[in-house]
C-alpha positions in Angstrom: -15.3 4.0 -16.7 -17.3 1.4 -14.7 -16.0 -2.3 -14.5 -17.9 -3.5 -17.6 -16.0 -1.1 -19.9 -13.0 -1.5 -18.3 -13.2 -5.8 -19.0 -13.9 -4.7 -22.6 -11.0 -2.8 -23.0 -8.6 -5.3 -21.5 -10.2 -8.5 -24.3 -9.7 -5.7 -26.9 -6.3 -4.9 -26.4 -5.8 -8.6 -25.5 -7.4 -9.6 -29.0 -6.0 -6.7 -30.8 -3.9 -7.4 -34.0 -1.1 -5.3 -35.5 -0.4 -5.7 -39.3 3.1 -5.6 -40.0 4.2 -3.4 -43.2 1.0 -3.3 -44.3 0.6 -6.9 -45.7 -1.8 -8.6 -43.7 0.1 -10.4 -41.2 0.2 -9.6 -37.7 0.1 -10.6 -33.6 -2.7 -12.0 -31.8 -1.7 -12.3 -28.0 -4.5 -14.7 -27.0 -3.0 -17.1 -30.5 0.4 -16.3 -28.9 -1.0 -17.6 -25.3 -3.1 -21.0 -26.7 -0.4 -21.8 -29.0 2.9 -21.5 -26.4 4.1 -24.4 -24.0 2.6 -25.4 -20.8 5.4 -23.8 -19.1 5.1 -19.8 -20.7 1.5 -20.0 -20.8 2.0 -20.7 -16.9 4.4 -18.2 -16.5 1.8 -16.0 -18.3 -0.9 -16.6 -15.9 1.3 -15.9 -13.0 2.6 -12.8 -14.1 -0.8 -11.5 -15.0 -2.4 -12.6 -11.4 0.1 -10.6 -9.9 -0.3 -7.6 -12.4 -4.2 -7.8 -11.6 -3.4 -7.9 -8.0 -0.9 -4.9 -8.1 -2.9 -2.5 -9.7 -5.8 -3.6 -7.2 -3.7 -2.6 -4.3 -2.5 0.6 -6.0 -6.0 1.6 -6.3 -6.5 0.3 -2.7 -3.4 2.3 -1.6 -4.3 6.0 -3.2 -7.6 6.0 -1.9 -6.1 4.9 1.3 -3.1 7.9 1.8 -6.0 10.7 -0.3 -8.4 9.5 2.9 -5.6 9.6 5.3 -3.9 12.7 4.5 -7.4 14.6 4.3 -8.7 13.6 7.2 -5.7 14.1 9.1 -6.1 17.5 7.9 -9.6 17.8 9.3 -8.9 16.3 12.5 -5.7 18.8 13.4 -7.5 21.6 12.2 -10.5 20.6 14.8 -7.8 19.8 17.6 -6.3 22.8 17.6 -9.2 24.8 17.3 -10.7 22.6 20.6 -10.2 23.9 24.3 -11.0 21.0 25.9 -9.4 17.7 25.2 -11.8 16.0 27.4 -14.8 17.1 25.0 -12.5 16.5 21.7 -12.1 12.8 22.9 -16.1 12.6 24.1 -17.2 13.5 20.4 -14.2 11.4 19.0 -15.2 8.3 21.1 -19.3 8.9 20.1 -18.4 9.1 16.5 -19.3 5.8 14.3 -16.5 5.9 12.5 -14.7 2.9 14.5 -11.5 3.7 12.5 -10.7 7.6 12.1 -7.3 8.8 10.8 -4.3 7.9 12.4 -3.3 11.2 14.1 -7.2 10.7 15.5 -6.3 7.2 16.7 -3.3 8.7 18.1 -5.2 11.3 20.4 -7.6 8.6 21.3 -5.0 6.5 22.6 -2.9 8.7 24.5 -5.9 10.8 26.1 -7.3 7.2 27.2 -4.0 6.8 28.9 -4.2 9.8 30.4 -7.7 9.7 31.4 -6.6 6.7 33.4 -4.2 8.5 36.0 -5.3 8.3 39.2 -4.8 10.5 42.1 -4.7 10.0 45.9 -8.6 10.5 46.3 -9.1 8.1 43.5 -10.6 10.9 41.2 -9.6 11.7 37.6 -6.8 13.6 36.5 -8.5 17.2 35.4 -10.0 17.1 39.1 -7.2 18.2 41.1 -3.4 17.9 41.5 -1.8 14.6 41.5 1.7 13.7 42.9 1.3 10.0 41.5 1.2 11.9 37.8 5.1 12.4 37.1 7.5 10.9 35.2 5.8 7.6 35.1 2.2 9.2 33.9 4.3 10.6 31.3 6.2 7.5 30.4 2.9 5.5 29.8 1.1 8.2 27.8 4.4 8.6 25.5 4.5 4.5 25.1 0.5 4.6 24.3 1.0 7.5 21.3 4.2 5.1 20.0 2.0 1.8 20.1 -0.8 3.6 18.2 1.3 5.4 15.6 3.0 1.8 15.1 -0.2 0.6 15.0 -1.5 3.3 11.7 1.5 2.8 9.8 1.7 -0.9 9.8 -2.0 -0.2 8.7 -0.9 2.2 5.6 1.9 -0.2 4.8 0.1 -3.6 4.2 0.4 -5.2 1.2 3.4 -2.7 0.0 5.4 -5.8 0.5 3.8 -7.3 -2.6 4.1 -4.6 -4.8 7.8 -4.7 -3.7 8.0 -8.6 -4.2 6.1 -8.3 -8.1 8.4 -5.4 -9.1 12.3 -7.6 -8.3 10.6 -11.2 -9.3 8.1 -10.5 -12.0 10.9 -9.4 -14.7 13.2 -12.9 -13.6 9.8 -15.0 -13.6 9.2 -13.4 -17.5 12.8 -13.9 -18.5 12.2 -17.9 -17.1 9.3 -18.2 -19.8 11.4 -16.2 -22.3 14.3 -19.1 -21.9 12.1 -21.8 -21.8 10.2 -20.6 -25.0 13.7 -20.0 -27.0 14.6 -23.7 -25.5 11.4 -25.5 -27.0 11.7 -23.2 -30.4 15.5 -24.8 -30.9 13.8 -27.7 -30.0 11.8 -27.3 -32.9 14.2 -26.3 -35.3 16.2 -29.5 -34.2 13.3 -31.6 -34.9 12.0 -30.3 -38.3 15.7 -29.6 -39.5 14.6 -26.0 -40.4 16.6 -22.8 -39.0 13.8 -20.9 -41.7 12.9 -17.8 -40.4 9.0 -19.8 -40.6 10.0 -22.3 -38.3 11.9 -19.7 -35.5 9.8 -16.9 -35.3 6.9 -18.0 -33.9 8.6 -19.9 -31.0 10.7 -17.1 -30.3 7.5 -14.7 -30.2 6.0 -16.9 -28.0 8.9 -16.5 -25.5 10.2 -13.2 -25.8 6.3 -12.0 -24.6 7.0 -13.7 -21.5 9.5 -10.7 -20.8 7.1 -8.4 -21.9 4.4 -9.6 -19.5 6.8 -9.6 -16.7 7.8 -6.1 -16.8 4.7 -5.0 -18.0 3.7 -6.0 -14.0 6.9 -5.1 -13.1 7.2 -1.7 -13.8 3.7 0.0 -12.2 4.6 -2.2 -9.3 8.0 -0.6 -8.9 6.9 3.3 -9.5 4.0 2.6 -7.2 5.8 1.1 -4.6 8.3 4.5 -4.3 5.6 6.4 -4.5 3.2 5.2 -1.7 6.8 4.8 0.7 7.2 8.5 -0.1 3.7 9.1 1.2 4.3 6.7 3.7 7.2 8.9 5.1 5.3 11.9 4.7 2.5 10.4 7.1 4.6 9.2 9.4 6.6 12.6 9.9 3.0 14.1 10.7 2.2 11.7 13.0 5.4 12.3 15.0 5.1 16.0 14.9 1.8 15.4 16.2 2.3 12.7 18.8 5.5 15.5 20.0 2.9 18.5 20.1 0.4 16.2 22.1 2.9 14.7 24.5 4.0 18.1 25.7 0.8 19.8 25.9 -0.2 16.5 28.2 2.8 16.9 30.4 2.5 20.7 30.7 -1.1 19.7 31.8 0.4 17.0 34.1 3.0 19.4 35.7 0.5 21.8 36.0 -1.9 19.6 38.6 1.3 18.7 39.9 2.5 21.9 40.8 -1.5 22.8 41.7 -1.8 25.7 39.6 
C-alpha cells in the first residue's frame, strides 16, 4: 500500500458513518471534531500528532532492529570465518557503509585501539613482542569495545523515550478532553434547561471520543515500546557476548607477543 492509499484510507475511516439500529442516524468523526469545543478539538489534534509520530517511529524502529539483527548476523558469521583481524578491519574500514552494525562498530573500535599499541621499536603490535602491551593495552581496548557498544545502543534506543511518554500521557491528556467536553455539555443543559437525551448526547459524544483518541495512541505506543526494549535486550546481550569473545581473543594475542611466542 503506497502513501496515496494509505491517506485514503485514513479520510475514509475518518469520514465513515455508522447507522445505528438501522434508522438512518449515525457518527461522523470529522462533524464530531468541527462541532466540539476549542479545548477537545485541541486535545484531538495533540493526541493525533503524537499517534502519527508513534507509528512513524515504530516503523522507524522495526526496520532499524530487522537491519540490525541481520547484519549482525552477517558480520559474526564473516568474523569468525576470518584469520586475520588485520584484513577483517582493512575491508571493514574500505567499506562505504560509514555506519555498519553495531557488533561491526564494535570490532572497529577495539581493533583501532589495538592497532595503536606501540612497542619499544616504535612498530605495530602484530610485528613483534611488546612488554609495554599488558594490563594497560588491555584496559584501553576493553574501555574502547564499552564506549562503542554504549555508543549502538543509545543509537537503537532513540526516540523509545516518546513512545514511552505517548503511552502513560496520551490516555490522561484524552480523559482531560473527555472532562472538559462533559463540563461544557452540563453547561449546555444548564443553559437550555433541557436534561433531554437531544440536548446531552451530542456533548457527551463529543467528549467521551477524546478518550478514545487517547488510547487509540496509547495503546500501539505501549505494546511497541515492550516490544522494541525486548529486542533492545536481545541486542545488547549479543553485543556483550561479542565484545567478551573479542576482548579475550585480543588479549590472548597480546600475551602471546608478550610472552614472544
Amino acid at each position: 500500500m503506497n502513501k496515496m492509499q494509505m491517506l485514503s484510507s485514513i479520510i475514509q475511516l475518518a469520514s465513515w458513518t455508522p447507522t445505528a439500529a438501522g434508522d438512518g442516524t449515525g457518527m461522523n468523526l470529522v462533524e464530531i471534531f468541527v462541532e466540539a469545543d476549542i479545548i477537545v478539538q485541541s486535545v484531538l489534534v495533540l493526541l493525533l500528532s503524537m499517534s502519527v509520530m508513534s507509528w512513524g517511529i515504530i516503523v522507524l524502529k522495526v526496520r532499524l532492529f530487522k537491519r540490525a539483527e541481520r547484519e549482525n548476523e552477517r558480520f559474526l558469521e564473516r568474523f569468525w570465518e576470518s584469520r586475520n583481524l588485520g584484513e577483517l578491519y582493512s575491508e571493514l574500514s574500505g567499506d562505504k557503509k560509514v555506519q555498519g552494525p553495531p557488533v561491526d562498530m564494535v570490532f572497529r573500535s577495539a581493533y583501532l585501539e589495538f592497532s595503536k599499541l606501540k612497542i619499544d621499536d616504535g612498530s605495530r603490535p602484530q610485528d613483534a613482542s611488546n612488554a609495554g602491551m599488558g594490563q594497560e593495552g588491555t584496559e584501553t581496548i576493553e574501555r574502547a569495545i564499552k564506549k562503542a557498544g554504549a555508543s549502538e545502543l543509545s543509537r537503537l534506543e532513540r526516540f523509545l523515550s516518546f513512545l514511552a511518554t505517548t503511552g502513560s500521557t496520551a490516555p490522561f491528556i484524552g480523559l482531560f478532553g473527555t472532562v472538559w467536553g462533559i463540563m461544557i455539555a452540563f453547561r449546555r443543559i444548564g443553559q437550555t434547561g433541557s436534561a433531554s437525551l437531544a440536548v446531552v448526547a451530542p456533548g457527551i459524544s463529543e467528549a467521551l471520543i477524546a478518550t478514545a483518541v487517547g488510547l487509540f495512541a496509547a495503546i500501539p505506543a505501549v505494546i511497541a515500546y515492550n516490544h522494541f526494549v525486548s529486542r533492545l535486550r536481545d541486542v545488547s546481550g549479543d553485543l556483550d557476548s561479542f565484545a567478551t569473545d573479542l576482548l579475550n581473543l585480543l588479549s590472548r594475542y597480546i600475551w602471546k607477543k608478550r610472552s614472544g611466542r
